[in-house]
N, C-alpha and C positions, 0 to 999 in steps of 0.2 A: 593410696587413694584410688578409690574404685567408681566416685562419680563425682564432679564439679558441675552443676549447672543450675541455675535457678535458683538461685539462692540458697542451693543445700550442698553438704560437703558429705561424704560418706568414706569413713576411713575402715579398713580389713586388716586387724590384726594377725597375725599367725601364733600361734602358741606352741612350745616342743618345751617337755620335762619328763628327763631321766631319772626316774627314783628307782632304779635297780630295776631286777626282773626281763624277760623273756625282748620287751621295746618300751619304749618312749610314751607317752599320750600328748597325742596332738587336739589341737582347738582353734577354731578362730573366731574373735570377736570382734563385734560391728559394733561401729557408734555413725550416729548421722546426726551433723549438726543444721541448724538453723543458720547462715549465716547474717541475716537482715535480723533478726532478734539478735543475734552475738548467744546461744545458746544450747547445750545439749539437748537433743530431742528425746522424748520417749513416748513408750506405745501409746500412751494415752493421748500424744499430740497429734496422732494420726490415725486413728481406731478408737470408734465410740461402740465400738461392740458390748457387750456385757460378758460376761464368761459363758452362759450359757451357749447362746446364739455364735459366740466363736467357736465353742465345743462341740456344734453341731457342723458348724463351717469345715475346721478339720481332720473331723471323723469322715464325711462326707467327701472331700478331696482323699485322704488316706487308701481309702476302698475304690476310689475311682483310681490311682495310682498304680496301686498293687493289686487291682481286680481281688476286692477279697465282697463275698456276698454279703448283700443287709444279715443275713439273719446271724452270720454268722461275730461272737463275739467279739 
């Protein structure tokens, strides 16, 4: 559990699978629930973005990040 407050729960999974080879693949996955609705949340409950307008959001953070130029692909 990584946040209780406000009526939302947000739990952080960890993932580790050995399929042979050199390491492992790791992952973690997030779920955040609602808990006043009794509910699993998803993106759409919280972001009315459109794809585009998000596409522009984090190309735009991505190059601010990692200093990479507009022009550059």
């Amino acid at each position: 559990m990584i946040y209780n407050q406000n009526g939302f729960l947000v739990l952080s999974i960890y993932n580790y699978a050995y399929t042979g080879g050199a390491h492992g693949n790791y992952g973690t996955s997030m779920y955040c629930f609602d808990i006043n609705a009794q509910k699993q949340m998803t993106l759409g409950d919280i972001l009315s973005a459109d794809s585009v307008a998000l596409r522009r959001l984090l190309e735009q953070n991505y190059r601010k990040q990692y200093a990479v130029p507009a022009p550059t692909p």
